[in-house]
C-alpha beads as a LAMMPS data file, in Angstrom:
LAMMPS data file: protein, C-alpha beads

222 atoms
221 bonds

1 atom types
1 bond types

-500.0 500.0 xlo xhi
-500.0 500.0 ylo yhi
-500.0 500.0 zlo zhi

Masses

1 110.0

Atoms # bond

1 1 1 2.698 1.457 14.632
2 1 1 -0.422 3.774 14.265
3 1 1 0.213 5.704 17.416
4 1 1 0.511 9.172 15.386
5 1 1 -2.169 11.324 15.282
6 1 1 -5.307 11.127 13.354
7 1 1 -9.384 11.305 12.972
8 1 1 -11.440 8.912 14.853
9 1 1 -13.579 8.942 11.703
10 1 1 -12.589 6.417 9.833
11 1 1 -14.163 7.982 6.443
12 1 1 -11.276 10.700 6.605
13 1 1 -8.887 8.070 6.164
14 1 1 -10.352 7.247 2.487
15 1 1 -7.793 7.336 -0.671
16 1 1 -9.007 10.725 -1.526
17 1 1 -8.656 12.019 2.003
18 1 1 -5.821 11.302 2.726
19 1 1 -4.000 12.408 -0.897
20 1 1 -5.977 15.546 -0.287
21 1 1 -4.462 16.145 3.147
22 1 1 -1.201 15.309 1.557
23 1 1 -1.620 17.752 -1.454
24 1 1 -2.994 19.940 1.831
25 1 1 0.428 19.541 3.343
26 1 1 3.022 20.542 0.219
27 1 1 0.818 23.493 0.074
28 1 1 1.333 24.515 3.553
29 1 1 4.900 24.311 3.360
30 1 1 5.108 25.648 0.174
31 1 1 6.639 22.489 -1.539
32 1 1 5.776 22.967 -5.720
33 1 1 7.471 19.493 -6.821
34 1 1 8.080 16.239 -4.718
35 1 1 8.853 12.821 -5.250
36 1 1 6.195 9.902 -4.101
37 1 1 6.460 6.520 -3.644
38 1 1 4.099 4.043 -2.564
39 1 1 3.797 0.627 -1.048
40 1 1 0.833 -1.496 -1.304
41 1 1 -2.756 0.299 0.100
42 1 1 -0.316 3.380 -0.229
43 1 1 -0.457 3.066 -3.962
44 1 1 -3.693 3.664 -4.421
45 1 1 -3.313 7.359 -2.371
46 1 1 -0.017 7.923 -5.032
47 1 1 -2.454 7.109 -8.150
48 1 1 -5.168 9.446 -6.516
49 1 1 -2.075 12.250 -5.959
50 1 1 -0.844 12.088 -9.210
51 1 1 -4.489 11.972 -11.345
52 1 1 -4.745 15.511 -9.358
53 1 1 -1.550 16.852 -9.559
54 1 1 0.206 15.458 -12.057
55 1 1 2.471 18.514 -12.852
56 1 1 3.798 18.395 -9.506
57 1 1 5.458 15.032 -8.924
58 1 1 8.806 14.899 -9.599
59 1 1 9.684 11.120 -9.465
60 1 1 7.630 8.265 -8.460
61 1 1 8.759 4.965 -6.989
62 1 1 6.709 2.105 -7.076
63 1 1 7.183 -0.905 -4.765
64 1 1 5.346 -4.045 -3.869
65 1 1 2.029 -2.077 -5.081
66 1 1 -1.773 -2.951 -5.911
67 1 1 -2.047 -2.529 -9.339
68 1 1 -4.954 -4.443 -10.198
69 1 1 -7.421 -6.530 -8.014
70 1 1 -7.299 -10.275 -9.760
71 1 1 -3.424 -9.814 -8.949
72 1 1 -3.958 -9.274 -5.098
73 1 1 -3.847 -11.402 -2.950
74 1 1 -4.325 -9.938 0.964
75 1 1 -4.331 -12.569 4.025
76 1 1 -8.052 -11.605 4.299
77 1 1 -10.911 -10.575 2.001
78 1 1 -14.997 -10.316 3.113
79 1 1 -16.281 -9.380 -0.307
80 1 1 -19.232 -7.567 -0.212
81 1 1 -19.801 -5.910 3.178
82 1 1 -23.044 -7.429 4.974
83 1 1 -23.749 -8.783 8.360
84 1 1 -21.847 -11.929 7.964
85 1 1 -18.712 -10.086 6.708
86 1 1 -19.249 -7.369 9.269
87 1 1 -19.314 -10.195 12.090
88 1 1 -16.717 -12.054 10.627
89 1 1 -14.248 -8.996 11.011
90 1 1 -15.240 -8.100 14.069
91 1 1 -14.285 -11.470 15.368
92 1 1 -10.813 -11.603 13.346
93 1 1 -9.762 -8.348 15.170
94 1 1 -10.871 -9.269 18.399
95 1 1 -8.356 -10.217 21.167
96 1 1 -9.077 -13.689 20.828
97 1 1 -8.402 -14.490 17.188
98 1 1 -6.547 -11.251 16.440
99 1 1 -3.288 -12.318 17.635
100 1 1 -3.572 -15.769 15.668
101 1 1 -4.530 -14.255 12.248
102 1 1 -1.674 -11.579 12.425
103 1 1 0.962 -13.758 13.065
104 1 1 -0.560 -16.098 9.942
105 1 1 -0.272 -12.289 8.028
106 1 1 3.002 -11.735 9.426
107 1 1 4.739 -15.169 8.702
108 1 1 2.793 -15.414 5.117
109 1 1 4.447 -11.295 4.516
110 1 1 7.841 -11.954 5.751
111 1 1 11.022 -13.881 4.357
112 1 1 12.575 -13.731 8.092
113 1 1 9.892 -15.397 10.019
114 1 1 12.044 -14.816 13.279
115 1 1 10.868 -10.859 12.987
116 1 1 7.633 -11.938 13.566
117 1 1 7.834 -11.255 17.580
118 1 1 5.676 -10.007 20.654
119 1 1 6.475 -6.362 19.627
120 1 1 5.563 -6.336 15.654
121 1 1 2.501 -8.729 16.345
122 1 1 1.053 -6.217 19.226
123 1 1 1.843 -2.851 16.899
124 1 1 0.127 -4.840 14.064
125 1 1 -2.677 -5.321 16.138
126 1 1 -2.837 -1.884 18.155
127 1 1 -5.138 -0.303 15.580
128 1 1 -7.305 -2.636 14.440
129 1 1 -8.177 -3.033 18.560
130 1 1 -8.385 0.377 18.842
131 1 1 -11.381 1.624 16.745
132 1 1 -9.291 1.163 13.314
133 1 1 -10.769 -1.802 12.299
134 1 1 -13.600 -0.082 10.489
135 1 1 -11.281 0.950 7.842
136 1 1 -9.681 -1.811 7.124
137 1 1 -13.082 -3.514 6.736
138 1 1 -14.586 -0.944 4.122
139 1 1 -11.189 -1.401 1.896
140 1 1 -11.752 -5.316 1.924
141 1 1 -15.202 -4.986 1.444
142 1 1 -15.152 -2.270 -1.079
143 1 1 -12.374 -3.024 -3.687
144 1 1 -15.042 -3.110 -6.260
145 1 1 -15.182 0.486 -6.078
146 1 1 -11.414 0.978 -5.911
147 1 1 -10.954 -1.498 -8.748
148 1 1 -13.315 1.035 -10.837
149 1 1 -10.979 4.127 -9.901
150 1 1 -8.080 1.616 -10.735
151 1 1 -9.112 1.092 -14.175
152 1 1 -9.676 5.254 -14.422
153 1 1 -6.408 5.837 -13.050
154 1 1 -4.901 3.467 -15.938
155 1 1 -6.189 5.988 -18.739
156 1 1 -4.204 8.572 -17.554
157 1 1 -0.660 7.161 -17.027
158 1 1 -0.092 6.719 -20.494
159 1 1 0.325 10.033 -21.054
160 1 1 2.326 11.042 -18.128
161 1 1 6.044 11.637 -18.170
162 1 1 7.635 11.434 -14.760
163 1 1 10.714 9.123 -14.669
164 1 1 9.426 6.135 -12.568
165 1 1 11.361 3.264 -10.547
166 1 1 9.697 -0.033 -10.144
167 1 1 11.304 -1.719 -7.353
168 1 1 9.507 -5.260 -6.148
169 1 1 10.846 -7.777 -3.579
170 1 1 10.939 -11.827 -4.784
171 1 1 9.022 -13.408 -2.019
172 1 1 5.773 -11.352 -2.060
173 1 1 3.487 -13.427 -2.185
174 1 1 0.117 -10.828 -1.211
175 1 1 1.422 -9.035 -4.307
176 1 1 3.493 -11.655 -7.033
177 1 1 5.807 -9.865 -9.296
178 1 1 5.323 -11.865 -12.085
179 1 1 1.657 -10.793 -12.419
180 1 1 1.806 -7.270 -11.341
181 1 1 5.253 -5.681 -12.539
182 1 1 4.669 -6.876 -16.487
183 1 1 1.504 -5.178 -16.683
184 1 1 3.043 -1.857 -14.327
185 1 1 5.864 -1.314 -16.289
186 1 1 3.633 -1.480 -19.830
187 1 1 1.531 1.066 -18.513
188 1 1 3.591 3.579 -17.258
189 1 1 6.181 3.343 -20.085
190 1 1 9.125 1.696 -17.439
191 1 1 12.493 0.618 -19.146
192 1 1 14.110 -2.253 -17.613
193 1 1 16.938 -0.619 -16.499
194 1 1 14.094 1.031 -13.895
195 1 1 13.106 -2.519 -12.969
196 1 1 14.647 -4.170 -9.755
197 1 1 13.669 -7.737 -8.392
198 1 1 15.371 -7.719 -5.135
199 1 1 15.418 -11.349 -2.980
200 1 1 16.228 -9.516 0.419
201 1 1 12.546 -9.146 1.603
202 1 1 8.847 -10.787 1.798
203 1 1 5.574 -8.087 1.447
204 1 1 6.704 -6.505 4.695
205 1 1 9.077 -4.717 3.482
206 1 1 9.417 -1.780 6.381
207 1 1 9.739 -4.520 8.671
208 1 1 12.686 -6.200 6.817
209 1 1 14.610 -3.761 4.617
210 1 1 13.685 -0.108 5.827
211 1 1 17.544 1.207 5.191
212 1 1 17.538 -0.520 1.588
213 1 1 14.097 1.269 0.888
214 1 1 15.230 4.374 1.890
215 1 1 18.577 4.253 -0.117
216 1 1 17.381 3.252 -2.731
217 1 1 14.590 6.488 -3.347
218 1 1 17.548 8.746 -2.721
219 1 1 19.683 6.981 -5.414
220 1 1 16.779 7.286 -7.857
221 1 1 16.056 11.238 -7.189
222 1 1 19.214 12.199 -7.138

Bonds

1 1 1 2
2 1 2 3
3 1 3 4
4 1 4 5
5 1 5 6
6 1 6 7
7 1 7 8
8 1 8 9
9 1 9 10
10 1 10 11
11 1 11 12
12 1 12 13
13 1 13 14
14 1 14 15
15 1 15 16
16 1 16 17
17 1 17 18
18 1 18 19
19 1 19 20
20 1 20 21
21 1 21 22
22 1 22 23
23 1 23 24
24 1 24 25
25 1 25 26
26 1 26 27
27 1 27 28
28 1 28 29
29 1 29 30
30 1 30 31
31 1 31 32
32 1 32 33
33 1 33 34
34 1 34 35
35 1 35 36
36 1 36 37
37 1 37 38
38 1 38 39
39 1 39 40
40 1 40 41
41 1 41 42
42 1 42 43
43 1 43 44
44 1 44 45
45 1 45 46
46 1 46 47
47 1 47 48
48 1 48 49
49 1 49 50
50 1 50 51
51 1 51 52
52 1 52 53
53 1 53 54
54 1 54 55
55 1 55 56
56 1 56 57
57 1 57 58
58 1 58 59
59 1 59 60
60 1 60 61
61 1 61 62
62 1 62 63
63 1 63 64
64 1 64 65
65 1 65 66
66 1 66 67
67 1 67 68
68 1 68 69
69 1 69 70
70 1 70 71
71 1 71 72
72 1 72 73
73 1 73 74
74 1 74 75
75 1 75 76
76 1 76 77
77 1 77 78
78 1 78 79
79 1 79 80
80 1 80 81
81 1 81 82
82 1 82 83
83 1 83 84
84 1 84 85
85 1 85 86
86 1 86 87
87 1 87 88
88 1 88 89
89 1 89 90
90 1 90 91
91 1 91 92
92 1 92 93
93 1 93 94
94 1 94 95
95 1 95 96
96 1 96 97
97 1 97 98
98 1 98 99
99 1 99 100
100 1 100 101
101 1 101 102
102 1 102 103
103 1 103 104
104 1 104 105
105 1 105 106
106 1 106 107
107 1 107 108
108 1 108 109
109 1 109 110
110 1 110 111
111 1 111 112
112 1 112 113
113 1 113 114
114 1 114 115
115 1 115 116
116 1 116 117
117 1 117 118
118 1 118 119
119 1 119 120
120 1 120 121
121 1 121 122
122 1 122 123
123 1 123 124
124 1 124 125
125 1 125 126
126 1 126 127
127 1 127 128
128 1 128 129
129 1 129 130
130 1 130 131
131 1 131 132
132 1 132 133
133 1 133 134
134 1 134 135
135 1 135 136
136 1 136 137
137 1 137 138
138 1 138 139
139 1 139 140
140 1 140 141
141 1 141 142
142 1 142 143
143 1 143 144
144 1 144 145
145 1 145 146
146 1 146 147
147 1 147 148
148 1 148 149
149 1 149 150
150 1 150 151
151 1 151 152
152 1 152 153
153 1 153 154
154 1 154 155
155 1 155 156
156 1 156 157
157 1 157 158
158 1 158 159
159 1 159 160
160 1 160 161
161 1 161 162
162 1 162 163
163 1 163 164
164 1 164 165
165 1 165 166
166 1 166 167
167 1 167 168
168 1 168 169
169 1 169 170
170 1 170 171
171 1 171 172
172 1 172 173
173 1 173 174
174 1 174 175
175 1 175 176
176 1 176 177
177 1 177 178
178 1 178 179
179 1 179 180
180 1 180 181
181 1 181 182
182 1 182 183
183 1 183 184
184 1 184 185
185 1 185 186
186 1 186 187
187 1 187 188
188 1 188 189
189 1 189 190
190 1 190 191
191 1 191 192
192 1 192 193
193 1 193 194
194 1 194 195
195 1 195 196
196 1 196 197
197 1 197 198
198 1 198 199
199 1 199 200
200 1 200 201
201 1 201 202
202 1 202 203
203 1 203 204
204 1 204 205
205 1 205 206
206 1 206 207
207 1 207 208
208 1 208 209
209 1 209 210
210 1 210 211
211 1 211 212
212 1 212 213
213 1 213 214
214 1 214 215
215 1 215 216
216 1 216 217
217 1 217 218
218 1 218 219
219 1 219 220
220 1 220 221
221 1 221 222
């Protein structure tokens, strides 16, 4: 959980940093087309990838995703960042209340509340006690601004053609199928034969189904 290496500054961790340094990374090993998938926050680095590189993405596999804000709905959200908010997250991740609200995240994000243990609660919590927490507060504070590079995003995927598989688990309840996936599949031209609703798995789904995930993106790009 979050243990890998990375910047301590939390603005290189931004959507367009990070799908730069991924871009950065397909370069370096000399990697022309690849297949991207993307899972909630995640998404939003996929969209950035693909407005950039379009010509390069081979398949794309959507799952439990943010696809627009009035359809998301995360266990915590500040609005606008000022000093309330900025207090108000600093208390949620601290040791005191930290462990309370993420197993409240945990429980509302998984179908098998019994993986909600010791071990998943403290790697939820390592980096948001461990000098992370700033970036998680910009992206509740600043969805306004990713909401606006939503909407650009949208313009574009009309006109894309990379064969897409929209894959959504039933008891999501941070992001509802019945809101988002209508709306998704519209957009990026999705038949419903590339439309799963699976009832194996809450919003966690890395936590609950990792082998299912994993089979199921080499079924679809091979």
């Amino acid at each position: 959980f979050w243990v890998s290496d990375k910047s301590d500054d939390h603005e290189q961790l931004t959507t367009d940093k990070q799908s730069q340094r991924l871009i950065a990374l397909m370069d370096y090993l000399e990697i022309d087309s690849f297949a991207i998938s993307g899972h909630d926050q995640w998404s939003l680095r996929v969209r950035e990838t693909i407005s950039t590189i379009p010509e390069r993405i081979s398949h794309l596999v959507i799952m439990n995703s943010i696809w627009d804000r009035d359809w998301f709905h995360p266990p915590a959200w500040f609005g606008t960042a000022n000093i309330s908010t900025k207090f108000s997250s600093r208390a949620m991740w601290s040791k005191l209340f930290g462990r309370i609200f993420a197993y409240g995240a945990m429980a509302g994000g998984l179908k098998n509340i019994r993986l909600a243990n010791t071990t998943m609660i403290d790697g939820y919590l390592f980096p948001l006690l461990n000098n992370m927490n700033n970036t998680y507060y910009d992206f509740i504070t600043h969805f306004g601004d990713i909401q606006t590079k939503i909407l650009a995003y949208h313009e574009i995927f009309p006109d894309l053609d990379i064969p897409t598989l929209i894959v959504w688990w039933a008891h999501d309840q941070i992001l509802v199928w019945a809101q988002q996936v209508p709306v998704l599949a519209k957009l990026l031209n999705v038949e419903d034969q590339d439309i799963h609703l699976l009832d194996t798995a809450a919003h966690f789904i890395q936590e609950e189904v990792p082998d299912e995930i994993v089979w199921l993106i080499n079924w679809f790009i091979q």
